[in-house]
N, C-alpha and C positions, 0 to 999 in steps of 0.2 A: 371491422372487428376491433375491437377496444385492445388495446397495449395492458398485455398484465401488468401489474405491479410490483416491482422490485422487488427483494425479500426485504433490503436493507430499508426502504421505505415505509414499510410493512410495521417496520421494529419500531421506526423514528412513530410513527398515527398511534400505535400503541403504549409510546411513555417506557419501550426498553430499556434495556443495555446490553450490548453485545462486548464480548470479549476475542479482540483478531488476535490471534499467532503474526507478534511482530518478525518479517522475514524467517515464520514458521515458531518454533519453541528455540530463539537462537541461544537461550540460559543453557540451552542443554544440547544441542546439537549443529552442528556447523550453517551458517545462514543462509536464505532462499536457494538449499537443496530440499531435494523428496524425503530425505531422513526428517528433516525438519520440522516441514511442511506435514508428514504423516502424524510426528511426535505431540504437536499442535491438534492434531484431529484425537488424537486417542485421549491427551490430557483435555477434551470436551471444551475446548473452543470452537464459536459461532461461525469464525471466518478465520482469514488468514489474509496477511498483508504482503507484498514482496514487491520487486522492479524489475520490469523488464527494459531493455534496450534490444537493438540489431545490433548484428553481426555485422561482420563486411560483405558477407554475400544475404544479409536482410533473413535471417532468421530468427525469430523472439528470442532471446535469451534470458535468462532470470540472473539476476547481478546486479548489487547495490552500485558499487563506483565504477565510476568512467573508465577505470585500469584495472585490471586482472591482480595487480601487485599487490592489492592487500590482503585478499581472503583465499589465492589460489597461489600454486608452484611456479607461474611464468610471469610476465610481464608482459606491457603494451595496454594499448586502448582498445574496447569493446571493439571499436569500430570499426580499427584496422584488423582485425583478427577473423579467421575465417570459421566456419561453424566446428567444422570438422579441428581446425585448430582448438577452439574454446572447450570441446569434450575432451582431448589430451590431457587437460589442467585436472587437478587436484582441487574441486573448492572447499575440503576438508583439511587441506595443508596448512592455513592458519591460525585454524580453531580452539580456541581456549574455551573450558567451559567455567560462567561466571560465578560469584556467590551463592551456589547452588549447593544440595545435595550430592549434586554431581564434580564439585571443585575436588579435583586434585585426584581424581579418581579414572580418570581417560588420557592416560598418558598416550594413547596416537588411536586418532581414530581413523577410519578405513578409506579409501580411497571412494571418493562421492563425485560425479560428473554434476557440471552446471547444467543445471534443468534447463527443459523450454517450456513456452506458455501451455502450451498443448499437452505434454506430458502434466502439469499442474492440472488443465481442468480435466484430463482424463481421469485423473488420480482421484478427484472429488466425484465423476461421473459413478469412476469401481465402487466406490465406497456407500452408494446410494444414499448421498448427502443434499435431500434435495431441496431444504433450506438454507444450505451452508453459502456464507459470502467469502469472495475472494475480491480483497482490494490489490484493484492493480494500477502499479503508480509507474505511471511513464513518463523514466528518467528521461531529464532535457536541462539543457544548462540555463541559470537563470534569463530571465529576458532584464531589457535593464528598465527603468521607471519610468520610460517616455510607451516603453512595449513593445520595441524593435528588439529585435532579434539579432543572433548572428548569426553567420551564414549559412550552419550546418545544422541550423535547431532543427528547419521543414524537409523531413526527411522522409516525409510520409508515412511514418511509423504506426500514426494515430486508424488509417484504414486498414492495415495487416493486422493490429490486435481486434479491428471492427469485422474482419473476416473471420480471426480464430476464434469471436464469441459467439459468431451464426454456425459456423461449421458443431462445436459444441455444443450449441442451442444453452448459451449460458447467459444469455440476456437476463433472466430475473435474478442469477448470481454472483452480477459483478458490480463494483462501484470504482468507476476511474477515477485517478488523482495524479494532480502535479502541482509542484511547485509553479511551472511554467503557463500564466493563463493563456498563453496563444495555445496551447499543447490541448487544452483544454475545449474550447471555441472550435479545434476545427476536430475534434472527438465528437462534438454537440452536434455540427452539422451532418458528420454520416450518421450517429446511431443518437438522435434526439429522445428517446426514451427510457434511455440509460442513465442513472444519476452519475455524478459528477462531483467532488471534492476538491474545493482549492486548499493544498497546502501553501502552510506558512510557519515562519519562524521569524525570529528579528533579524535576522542578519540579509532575510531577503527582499530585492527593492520593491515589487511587487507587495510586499510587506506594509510597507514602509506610505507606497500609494494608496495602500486602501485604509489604514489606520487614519491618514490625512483626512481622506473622504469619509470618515465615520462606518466606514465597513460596507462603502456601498460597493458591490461587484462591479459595476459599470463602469467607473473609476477606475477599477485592478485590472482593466479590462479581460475580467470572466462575466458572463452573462448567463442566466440559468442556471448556475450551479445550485444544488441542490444540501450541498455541505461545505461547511470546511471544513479543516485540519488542522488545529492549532499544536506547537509544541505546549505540553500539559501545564507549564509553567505562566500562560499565556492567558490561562482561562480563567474567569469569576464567576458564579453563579447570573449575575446580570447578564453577560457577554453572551453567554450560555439560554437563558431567556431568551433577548432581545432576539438573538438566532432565530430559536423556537418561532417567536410571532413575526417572523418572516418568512418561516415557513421550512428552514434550514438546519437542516440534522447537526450538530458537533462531535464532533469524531478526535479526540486527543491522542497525541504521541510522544514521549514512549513511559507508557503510566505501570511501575514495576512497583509502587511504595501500595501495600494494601488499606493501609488506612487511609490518603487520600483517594484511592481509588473509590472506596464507599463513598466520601466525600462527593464525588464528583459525579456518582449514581443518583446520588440526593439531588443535585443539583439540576436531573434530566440530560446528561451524558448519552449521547448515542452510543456512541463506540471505544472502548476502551483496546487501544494497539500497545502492546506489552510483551517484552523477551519471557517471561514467566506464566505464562495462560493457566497451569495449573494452581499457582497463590494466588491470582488476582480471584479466577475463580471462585477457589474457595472461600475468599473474604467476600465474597459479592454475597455470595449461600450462607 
């Protein structure tokens, strides 16, 4: 039997644009929690973006940095922190809301527990979202430019999220991404029919190897990927092209400004990943 096809695939053969909920609508609500993530579904975004990492006892978590300390009320590393620990936290304790409608106008908002992956594809499952994408980007420290690793990146993280997508049956609505191309390679080899996004920025070496090699993956050592992930600042209509006739979706982060954002619709943009899903929106319409 033939491998359905991705939704995100689906959009890139059709000449879309999808609009992600970057770590949900974070302009307006505290980042990669359910408030967020639902606020992102209601204001008519395609998808949603977020990061997972493990727990100390190997539970998905959703959570941008490697430490608690920025967006929640305790401290330490994901990793040393127990599950049951990570739900005590506050990931609403942070949260400022940005140049929005909503500046200045949420003086405390309410106590929000760090999701897990599970409760995310449930929450899309409730909602009978059955084209919606969830990109999930699994956090990993960078590899350095030869593509060795250190010694905690293989932590097998990549088959536990390859089990919470068969158990959700959300194979046609996810697209993995890392900055990390090992992270990526060994996500390829358990679930090969799932696309794949290498992130990048300049600051990363992986970066820096594949610009050398003229953007060839093999090089970056990512293979089969299917997208990348440029910061928006990264991209030109060429760069953008030349994807295309490779066969390679472009997915930009984090695109909040609505006049470029049309710009870069024109240009055959797969994915637009944005704290604002409501304005980009609307300027896309």
């Amino acid at each position: 039997m033939k491998t359905p096809t991705s939704y995100v695939t689906e959009a890139f053969l059709a000449g879309k644009t999808l609009v992600y909920g970057h770590r949900g609508s974070r302009a307006y609500a505290p980042m990669n929690t359910i408030p967020s993530f639902e606020l992102a579904i209601k204001q008519g975004a395609q998808g949603i973006e977020l990061d997972v990492q493990l727990s100390a006892d190997r539970e998905l978590v959703i959570i941008h940095d490697f430490t608690v300390d920025g967006t929640t009320d305790g401290s330490g590393a994901v990793k040393d922190l127990l599950f049951a620990e990570l739900r005590e936290l506050n990931a609403a304790a942070k949260f400022t809301p940005m140049e929005t409608p909503l500046h200045g106008l949420i003086p405390h908002y309410p106590f929000t527990m760090i999701p897990t992956l599970e409760e995310v594809f449930s929450l899309v499952k409730d909602c009978g979202l059955q084209d919606f994408i969830v990109n999930v980007e699994i956090k990993a420290p960078y590899c350095n430019e030869d593509g060795s690793e250190g010694s905690d990146a293989d932590n097998g993280i990549e088959a536990i999220v390859a089990d919470c997508i068969d158990r959700y049956e959300m194979d046609r609505n996810v697209i993995i991404s890392s900055f990390n191309p090992p992270t990526l390679k060994r996500f390829k080899a358990i679930k090969p029919a799932i696309p794949v996004g290498f992130l990048v920025e300049e600051a990363s070496p992986a970066y820096t190897t594949a610009l050398t090699a003229q953007w060839l993956p093999e090089k970056a050592g990512v293979t089969g990927h299917e997208a990348w992930h440029p910061r928006y600042s990264m991209v030109n209509s060429e760069l953008v092209a030349q994807k295309r006739e490779q066969g390679r979706m472009t997915q930009v982060w984090t695109m909040n400004d609505t006049e470029l954002a049309r710009k870069l619709k024109a240009w055959g943009v797969t994915g637009l990943i944005t704290d604002m899903p409501d304005r980009i929106i609307a300027a896309l319409n």
